[in-house]
N, C-alpha and C positions, 0 to 999 in steps of 0.2 A: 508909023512909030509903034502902034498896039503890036502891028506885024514882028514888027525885031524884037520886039521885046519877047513875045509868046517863041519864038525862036532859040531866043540865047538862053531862054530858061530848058529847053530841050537838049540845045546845046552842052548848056553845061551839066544838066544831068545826066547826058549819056557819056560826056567826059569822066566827072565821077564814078557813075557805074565801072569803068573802062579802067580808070587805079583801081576801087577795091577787085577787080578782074584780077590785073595784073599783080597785083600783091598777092590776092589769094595764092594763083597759081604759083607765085614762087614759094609762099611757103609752105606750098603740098606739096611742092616737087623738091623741098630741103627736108622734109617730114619722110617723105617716101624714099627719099635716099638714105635717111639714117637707118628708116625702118629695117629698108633693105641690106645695108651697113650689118646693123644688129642680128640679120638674119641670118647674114652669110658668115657671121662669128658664131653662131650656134644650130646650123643648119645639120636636121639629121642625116638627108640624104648625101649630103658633102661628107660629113663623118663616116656612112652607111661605106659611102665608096671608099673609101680611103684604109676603114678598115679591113673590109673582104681584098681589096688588092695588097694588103700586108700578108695578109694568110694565106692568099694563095701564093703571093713569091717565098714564104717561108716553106710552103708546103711542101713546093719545086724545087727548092734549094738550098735546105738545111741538110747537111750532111751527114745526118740519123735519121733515115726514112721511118725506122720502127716510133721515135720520140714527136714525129708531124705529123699524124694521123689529124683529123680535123676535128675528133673530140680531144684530143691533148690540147691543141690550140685554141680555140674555144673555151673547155672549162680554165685552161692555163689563164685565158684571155679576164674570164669572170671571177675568179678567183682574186685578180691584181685589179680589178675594177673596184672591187667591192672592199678590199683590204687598204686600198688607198683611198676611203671615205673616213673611216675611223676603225681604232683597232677593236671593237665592237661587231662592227657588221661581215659579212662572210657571206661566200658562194659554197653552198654545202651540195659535194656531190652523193652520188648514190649511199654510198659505206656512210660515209659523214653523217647523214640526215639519220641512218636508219639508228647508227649509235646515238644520236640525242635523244631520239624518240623512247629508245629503249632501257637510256641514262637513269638510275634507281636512285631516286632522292636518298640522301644521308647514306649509303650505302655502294662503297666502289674499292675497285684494285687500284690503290694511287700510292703517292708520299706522305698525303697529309698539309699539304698547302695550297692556299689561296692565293692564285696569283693574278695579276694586271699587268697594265702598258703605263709606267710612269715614265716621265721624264724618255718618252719613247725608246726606253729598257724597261725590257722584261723583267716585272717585278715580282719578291710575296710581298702580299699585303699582309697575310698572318700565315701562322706553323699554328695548327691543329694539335692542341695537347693528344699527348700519350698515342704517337703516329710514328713513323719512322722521321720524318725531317723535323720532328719538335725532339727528338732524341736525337738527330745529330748535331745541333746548335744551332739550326736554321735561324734566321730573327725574322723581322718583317723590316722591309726594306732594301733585306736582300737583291741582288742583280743577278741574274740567270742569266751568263753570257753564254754558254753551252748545251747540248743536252746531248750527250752521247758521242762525244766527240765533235761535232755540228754548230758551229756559230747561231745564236739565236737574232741576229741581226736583219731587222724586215718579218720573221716569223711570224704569220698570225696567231693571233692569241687562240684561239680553237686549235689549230695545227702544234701549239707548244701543248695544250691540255691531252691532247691526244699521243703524245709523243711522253710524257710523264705517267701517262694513267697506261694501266696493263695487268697480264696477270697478275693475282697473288705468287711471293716467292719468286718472280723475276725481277731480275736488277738494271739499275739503267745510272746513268753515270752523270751529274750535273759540277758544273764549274760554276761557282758562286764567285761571283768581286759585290766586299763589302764599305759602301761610300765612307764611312768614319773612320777608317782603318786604311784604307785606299790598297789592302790586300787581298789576293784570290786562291782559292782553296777548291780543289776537284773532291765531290763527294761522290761515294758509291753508297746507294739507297737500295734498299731492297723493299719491292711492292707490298703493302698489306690490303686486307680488307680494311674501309676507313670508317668505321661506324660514329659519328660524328652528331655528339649532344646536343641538346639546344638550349639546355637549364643546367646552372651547373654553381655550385658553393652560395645556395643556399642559408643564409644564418642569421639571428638578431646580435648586431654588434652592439657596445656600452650604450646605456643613456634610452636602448629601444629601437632601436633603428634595422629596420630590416635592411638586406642585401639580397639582391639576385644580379647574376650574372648570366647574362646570353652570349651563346658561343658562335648560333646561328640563326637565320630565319629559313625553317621549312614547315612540312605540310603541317604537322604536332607541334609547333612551337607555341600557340596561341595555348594551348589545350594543356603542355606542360607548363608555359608560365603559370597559369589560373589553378592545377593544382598548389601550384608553393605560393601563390598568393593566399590561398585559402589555408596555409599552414601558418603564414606569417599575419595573417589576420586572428589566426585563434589564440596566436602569442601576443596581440593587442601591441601591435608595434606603432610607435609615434611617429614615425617618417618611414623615410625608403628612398634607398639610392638604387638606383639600375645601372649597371655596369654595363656599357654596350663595346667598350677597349677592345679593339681589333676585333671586331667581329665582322668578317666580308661582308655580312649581308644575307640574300638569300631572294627567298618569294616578295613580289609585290603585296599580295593578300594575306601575308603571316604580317608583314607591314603594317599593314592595316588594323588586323585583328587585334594585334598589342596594342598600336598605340591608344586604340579606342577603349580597350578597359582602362585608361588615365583621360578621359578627356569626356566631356559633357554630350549628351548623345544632339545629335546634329552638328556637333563643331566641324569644322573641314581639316581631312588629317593631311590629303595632298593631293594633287591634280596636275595634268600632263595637259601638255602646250606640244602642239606639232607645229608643221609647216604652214604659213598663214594662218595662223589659229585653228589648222583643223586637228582633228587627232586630239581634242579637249577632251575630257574626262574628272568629273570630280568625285572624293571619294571620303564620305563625311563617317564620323561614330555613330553606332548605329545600337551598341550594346552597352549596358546598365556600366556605370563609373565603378570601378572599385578604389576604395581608401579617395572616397572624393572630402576636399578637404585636409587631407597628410600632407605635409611639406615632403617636397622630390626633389633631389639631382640625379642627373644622369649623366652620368663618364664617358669623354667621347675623347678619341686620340685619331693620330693619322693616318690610321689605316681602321677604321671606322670606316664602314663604306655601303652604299647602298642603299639597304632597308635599313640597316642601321643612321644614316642618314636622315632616312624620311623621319621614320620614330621621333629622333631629337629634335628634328626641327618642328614636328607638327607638336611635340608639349611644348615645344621654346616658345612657336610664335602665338601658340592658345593663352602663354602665360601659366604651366601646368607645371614647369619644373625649369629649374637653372640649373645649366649646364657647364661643366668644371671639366678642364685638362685641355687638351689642343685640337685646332681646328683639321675638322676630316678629311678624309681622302678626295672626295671629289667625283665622285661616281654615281651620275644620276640621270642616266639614257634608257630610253626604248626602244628595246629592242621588237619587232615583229620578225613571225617564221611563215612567211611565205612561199609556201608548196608551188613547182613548179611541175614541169612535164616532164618523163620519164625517169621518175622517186626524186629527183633532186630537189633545190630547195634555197633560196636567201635567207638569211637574216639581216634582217635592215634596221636601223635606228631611225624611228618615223617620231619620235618626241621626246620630250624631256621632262623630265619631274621640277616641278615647284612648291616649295612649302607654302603654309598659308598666307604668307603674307609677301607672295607672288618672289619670291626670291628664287635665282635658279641654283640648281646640285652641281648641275656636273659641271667639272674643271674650275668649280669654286670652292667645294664645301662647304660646312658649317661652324662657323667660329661661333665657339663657348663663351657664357656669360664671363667665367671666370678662365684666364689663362693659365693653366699651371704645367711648366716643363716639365719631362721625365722620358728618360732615354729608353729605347727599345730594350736593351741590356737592362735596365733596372726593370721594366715590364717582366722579360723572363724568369729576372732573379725569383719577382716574387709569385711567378706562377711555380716555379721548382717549388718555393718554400711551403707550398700550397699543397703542393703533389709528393710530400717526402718521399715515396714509393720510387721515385724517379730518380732522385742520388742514388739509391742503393743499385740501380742499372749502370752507373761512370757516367751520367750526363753532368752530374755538378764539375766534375774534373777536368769533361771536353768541352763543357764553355766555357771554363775562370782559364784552359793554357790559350795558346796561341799556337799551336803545335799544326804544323801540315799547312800556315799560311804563308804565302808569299807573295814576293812583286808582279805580277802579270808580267809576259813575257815578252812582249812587244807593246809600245805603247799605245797603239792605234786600237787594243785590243782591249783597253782601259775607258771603261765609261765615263766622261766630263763630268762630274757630279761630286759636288765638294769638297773641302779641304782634308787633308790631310792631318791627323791628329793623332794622339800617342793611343794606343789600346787601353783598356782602362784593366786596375788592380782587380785579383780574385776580389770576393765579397763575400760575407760571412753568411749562407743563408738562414742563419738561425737568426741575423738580425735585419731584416730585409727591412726597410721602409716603404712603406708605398702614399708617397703625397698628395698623389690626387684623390686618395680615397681619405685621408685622413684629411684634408681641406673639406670636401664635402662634408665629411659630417660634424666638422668644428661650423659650419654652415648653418645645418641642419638642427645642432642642439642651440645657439645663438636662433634662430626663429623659435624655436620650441620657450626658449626664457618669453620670448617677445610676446609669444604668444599666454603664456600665463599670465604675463601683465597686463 
């Protein structure tokens, strides 16, 4: 009896043993099949081959032997790898890299605009006062369906800057379709030198209240704002609005630099988040406060973009200023330039910017404390009435007509992007309003009572 007993307990242990066996092995071999599943959907050498047997039948059998040389297909190849990540990143060949490298901050033969991939058309995000496309009536928002007779359609964004940018004194021919107006107008621009401000109007408005306006962030930005801080400090001003309305953007570290003379030294102005969390980077104030304690707005509009971006959101979410007018562009990627073999060159989007309080930029923006409407058209009106110098050129005349606009010509050739609406009346610019500046500082002098009390 001891006997069977000591038996059946071997017995049935080795039974046991024998299912978890047999379980195991099937669910290693349902493990090992999806693995391998998973592998053979992103397998390089599968790709590897599949690619070079494209190349070489196209190389054999495209009937432009001079257009299939194996660096045409190749770079052809990198070029559309890299442009169908984001309109951001780019395969820069030899010409390509060496013109970046050589690109003169604030200084180039261009139009004078600022342009993006919205709404996957080619856009300006802003016209550059006193440029040749801020004197032909450029807005921001504009669609660049053309450049020189040439569809902008798929274009990378580097390939359209390069295709606009060129001698001083040569001309190049852009088709603009404007979404409010749902009409298209072919401009002929002529190149200038673009010597492009970064400080600009300057002034103590009623009640005390400084102003400054940035047009850009580059290498002097920091270093011109901190002059007119220190002119508007010796004028003992009570507040201060910062006007950052259309301004592309520019340097990450002009970014930086501003926003840290408004902000406590250690605060966190902004920080990039890559892939898995790598590509972290935080980037705190590091320099003395100026007017710490003055009540701030700061003016942000839809083509706001960039470093303009970080700026507003690193005083928004510090608590350093409220923010008045409409929420940004949405442009808040990292870009890296990765040198490759023989001068050429990537630029890849390896992270993203986040304000301090882990929010992300790109493809969101930054929504303002306070919302307050106002049209790209009334934007201009009141940069003219800013610039009188500029009526007395015909610019007030060629943006109040309508003259030289029309239906696009085929409709496939008309970008999907809003309604249709009547053009709007000439406008007096000796009576411009401008409400997001005048909300700010009805803002600004209400804290100023508050603060007496």
């Amino acid at each position: 009896m001891k006997t069977f007993a000591r038996n059946f307990k071997w017995i049935l242990l080795a039974a046991v043993l024998a299912a978890n066996l047999a379980v195991g092995a099937r669910l290693y071999s349902q493990e090992a099949a999806a693995a391998e599943e998973k592998a053979g959907q992103d397998s390089p050498y599968e790709m590897y081959t599949l690619f070079s047997k494209v190349v070489e039948q196209v190389r054999a059998n495209y009937v432009d032997a001079d257009k299939s040389t194996y660096r045409d297909l190749i770079y052809g190849a990198l070029k559309g790898m890299l442009q169908s990540l984001d309109p951001h990143s780019q395969f820069m060949d030899e010409e390509a890299f060496t013109s970046m490298r050589e690109d003169t901050a604030g200084k180039f033969g261009g139009l004078g605009i600022t342009i993006g991939i919205k709404d996957d058309v080619l856009t300006v995000i802003a016209p550059m006062e006193d440029t040749p496309a801020f004197r032909a009536g450029l807005l921001s928002g504009d669609k660049i369906v053309e450049i020189n007779g040439d569809s902008t359609d798929g274009l990378a964004l580097e390939d359209a800057v390069k295709k606009l940018r060129g001698d001083p004194g040569t001309k190049v021919k852009i088709k603009i379709f404007r979404p409010k107006t749902q009409l298209m107008k072919e401009f002929e621009l002529e190149r200038a030198i673009i010597n492009v401000p970064s400080i600009k109007d300057t002034r103590v408005l009623d009640g005390g209240i400084g102003y400054v306006r940035m047009l850009q962030f580059g290498e002097e930005t920091a270093a011109d704002l901190q002059v007119e801080l220190d002119k508007l400090e010796e004028q003992k001003v009570k507040a201060l609005v910062l006007d950052l309305r259309s301004n592309p953007g520019g340097l990450l570290t002009a970014a930086v630099d501003v926003a840290q003379k408004f902000l406590r030294r250690g605060d966190l102005v902004v920080f990039t988040r890559g892939r898995d969390n790598r590509m972290e980077r935080s980037y705190r104030a590091r320099a003395r406060e100026t007017f710490p304690g003055v009540p701030m707005v700061v003016l942000i509009n839809g083509y706001s973009a960039s470093a303009s971006e970080i700026v507003a959101g690193a005083l928004q979410d510090n608590h350093r200023a409220v923010l008045v007018g409409e929420k940004s562009f949405g442009k808040g990627s990292v870009q890296s330039v990765l040198p490759q073999e023989g001068g050429t060159a990537i630029r890849l989007t390896t992270a993203k910017y986040y304000t301090p309080s882990e929010r992300v930029i790109h493809d969101v923006g930054i929504e303002p404390d306070v919302v307050v409407p106002m049209s790209v058209e009334n934007w201009r009106n009141i940069l003219l009435s800013r610039n009188r110098a500029e009526e007395t050129n015909g610019v007030e005349s060629a943006v109040a007509a309508d003259e030289g606009w029309t239906v696009g010509g085929e409709e496939e050739d008309i970008p999907d992007i809003g309604a249709s609406v009547p053009a709007e009346e000439e406008i007096d610019l000796d009576n411009v309003a401008d409400p997001q500046l005048d909300r700010a500082c009805d803002m600004l002098r209400g804290i100023l009572v508050f603060q007496k009390r």
